[in-house]
C-alpha positions as CSV (number, residue, x, y, z in Angstrom):
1,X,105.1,-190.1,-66.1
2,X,105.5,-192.7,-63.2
3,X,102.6,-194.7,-62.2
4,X,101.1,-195.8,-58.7
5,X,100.9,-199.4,-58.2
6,X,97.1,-199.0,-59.0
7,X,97.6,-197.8,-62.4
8,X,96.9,-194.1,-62.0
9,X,99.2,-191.5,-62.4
10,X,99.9,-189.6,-58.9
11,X,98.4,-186.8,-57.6
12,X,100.6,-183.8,-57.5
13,X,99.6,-180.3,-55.2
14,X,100.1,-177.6,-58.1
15,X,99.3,-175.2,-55.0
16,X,102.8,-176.4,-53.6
17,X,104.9,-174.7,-56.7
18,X,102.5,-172.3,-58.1
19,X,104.3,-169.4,-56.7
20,X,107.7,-170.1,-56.6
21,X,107.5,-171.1,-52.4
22,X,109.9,-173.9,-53.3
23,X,112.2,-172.2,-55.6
24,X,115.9,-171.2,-53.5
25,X,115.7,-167.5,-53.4
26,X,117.8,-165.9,-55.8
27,X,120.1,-162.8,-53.9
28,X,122.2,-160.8,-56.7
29,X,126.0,-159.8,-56.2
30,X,128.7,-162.0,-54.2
31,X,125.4,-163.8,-52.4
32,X,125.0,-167.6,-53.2
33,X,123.4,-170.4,-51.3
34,X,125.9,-172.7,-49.2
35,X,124.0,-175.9,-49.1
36,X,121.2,-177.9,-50.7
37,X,117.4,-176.7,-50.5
38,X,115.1,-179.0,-48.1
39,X,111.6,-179.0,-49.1
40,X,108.7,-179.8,-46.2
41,X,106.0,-180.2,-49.2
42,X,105.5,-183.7,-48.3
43,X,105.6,-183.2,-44.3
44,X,103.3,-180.6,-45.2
45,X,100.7,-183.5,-47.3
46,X,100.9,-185.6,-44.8
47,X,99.6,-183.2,-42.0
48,X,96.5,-181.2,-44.3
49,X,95.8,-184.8,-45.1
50,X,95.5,-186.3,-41.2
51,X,93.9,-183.2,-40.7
52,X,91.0,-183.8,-43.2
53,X,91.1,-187.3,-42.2
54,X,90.4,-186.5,-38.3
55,X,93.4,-188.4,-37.3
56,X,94.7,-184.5,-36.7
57,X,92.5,-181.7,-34.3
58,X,92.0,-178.6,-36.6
59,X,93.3,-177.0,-33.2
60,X,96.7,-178.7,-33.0
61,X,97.4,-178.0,-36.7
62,X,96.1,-174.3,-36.1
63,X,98.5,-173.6,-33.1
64,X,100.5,-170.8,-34.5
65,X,102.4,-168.6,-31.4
66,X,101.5,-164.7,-30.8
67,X,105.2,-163.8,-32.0
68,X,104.7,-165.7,-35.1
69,X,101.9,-163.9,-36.1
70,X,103.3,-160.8,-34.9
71,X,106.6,-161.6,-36.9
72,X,104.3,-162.5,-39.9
73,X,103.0,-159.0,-39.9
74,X,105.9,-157.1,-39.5
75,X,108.5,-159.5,-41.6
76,X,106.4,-161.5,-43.9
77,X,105.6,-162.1,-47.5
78,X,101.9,-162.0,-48.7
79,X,101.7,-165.6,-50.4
80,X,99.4,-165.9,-53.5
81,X,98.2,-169.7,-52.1
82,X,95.2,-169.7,-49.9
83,X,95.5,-171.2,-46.4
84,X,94.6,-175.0,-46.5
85,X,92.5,-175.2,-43.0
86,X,90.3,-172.0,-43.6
87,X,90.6,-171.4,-47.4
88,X,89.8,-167.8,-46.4
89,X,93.2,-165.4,-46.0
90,X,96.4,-166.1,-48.0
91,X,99.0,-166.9,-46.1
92,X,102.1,-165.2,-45.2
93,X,105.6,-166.6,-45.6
94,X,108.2,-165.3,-42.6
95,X,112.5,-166.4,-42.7
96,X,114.3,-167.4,-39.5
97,X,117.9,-166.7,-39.6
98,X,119.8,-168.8,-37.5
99,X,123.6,-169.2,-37.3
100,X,126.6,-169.3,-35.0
101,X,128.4,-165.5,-36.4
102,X,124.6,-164.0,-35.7
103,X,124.9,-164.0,-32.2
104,X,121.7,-162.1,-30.9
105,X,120.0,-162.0,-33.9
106,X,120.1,-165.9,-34.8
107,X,116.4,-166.7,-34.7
108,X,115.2,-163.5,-35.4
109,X,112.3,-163.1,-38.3
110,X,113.6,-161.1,-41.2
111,X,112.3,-160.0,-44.9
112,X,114.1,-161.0,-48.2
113,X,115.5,-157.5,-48.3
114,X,117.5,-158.0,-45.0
115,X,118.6,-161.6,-46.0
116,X,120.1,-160.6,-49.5
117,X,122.1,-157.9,-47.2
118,X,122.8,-160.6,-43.8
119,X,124.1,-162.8,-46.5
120,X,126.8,-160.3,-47.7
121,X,128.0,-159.9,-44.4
122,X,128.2,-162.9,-43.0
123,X,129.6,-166.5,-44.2
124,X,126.9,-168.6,-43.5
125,X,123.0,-168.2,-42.7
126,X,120.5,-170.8,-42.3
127,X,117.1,-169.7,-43.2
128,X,113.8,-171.7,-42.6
129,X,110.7,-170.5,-43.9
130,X,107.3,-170.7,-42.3
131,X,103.5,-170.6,-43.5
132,X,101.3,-169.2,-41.6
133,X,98.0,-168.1,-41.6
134,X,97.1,-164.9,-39.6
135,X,93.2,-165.8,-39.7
136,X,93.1,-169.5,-38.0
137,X,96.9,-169.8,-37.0
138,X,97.7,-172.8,-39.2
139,X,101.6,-172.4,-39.7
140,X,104.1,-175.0,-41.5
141,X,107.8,-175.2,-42.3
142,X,107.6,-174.8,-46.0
143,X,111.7,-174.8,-46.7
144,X,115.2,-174.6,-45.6
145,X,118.2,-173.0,-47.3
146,X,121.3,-171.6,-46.5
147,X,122.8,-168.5,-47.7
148,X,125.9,-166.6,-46.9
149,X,129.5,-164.8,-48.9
150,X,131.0,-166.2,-51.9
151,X,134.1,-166.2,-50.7
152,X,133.1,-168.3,-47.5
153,X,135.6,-171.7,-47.2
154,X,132.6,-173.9,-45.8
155,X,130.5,-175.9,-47.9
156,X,130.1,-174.1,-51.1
157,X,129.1,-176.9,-53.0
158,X,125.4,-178.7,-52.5
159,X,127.2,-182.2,-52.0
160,X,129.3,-181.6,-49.1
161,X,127.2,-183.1,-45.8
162,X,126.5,-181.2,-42.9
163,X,129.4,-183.0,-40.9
164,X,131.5,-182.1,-43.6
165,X,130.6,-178.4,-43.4
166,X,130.8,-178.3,-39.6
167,X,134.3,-179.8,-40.0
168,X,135.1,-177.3,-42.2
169,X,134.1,-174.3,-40.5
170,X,136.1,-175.5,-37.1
171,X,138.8,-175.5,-38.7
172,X,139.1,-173.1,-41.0
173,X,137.6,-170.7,-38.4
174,X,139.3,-171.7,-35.0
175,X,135.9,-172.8,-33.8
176,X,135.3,-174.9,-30.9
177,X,136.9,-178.2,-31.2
178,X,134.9,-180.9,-33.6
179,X,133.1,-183.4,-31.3
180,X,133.4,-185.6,-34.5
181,X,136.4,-186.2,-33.7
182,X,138.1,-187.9,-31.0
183,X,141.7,-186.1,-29.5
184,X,144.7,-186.6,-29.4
185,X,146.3,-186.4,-26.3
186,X,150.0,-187.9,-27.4
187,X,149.2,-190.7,-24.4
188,X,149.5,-194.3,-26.2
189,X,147.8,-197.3,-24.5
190,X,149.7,-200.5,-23.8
């Protein structure tokens, strides 16, 4: 086990991993995620800490929206881990879906259930997941991942960058031209 400069071994949060928040979700059938998971554990530290520290209001941390809270009712997952600021509710995990083949439902609040079945459909789905609290409104981004078909030609593989997979997708899907780019417009400078 690594050591701090002081000697000590670090403190890890076990309430972080202890049920599974920042494991990738697992989807069954053609389903598998396009890109790398991003963890917001240690975002997440460095707020509850400020808070408790007083460099943070309670207030600011606790500013969840009304269609969060609605979403979290109507969309979310009861978590097992108590909520940080009030230690009194558990808190609720909700998905966004965002994504260019979406369309009207790109940042819309959906269960697992409808994810496994979005992800069938479509190529590629980002999904962020979000913490919140229905008692005190404290709310976090907990993770990202991405999800969409098998058989999608963009970034299958967790090494491939997110210019690379925008790249990919222009081309292999007539998208908008790639502003990564420059044109060619055939006209040579003297």
């Amino acid at each position: 086990m690594a050591k701090s400069r002081h000697g000590k071994a670090p403190k890890t949060d076990k309430a972080d991993t202890a049920d599974g928040v920042a494991a990738q979700a697992k989807y069954a059938g053609e389903v598998q995620s396009t890109s790398a998971n991003v963890d917001y554990s240690l975002r997440r530290r460095t707020l509850l800490r400020d808070v408790r520290s007083g460099r943070v209001d309670v207030a600011e941390a606790c500013d969840a929206s009304p269609y969060l809270l609605s979403a979290s009712r109507f969309h979310g997952e009861e978590s097992t881990r108590r909520c940080p600021i009030c230690r009194r509710e558990n808190l609720w995990l909700v998905h966004y879906i965002f994504g260019e083949e979406l369309r009207a439902s790109a940042g819309q609040a959906r269960n697992r259930a409808e994810l496994a079945v979005l992800a069938r459909e479509y190529r590629h789905i980002d999904v962020y997941v979000v913490e919140v609290c229905r008692g005190c409104a404290w709310n976090h981004v907990v993770e990202y991942f991405a999800v969409g078909r098998a058989d999608a030609e963009a970034a299958i593989t967790t090494n491939v960058t997110p210019l690379a997979a925008r790249r990919s997708l222009t081309a292999s899907h007539g998208l908008a031209r790639d502003i990564s780019r420059p044109r060619r417009t055939g006209i040579t400078q003297r």
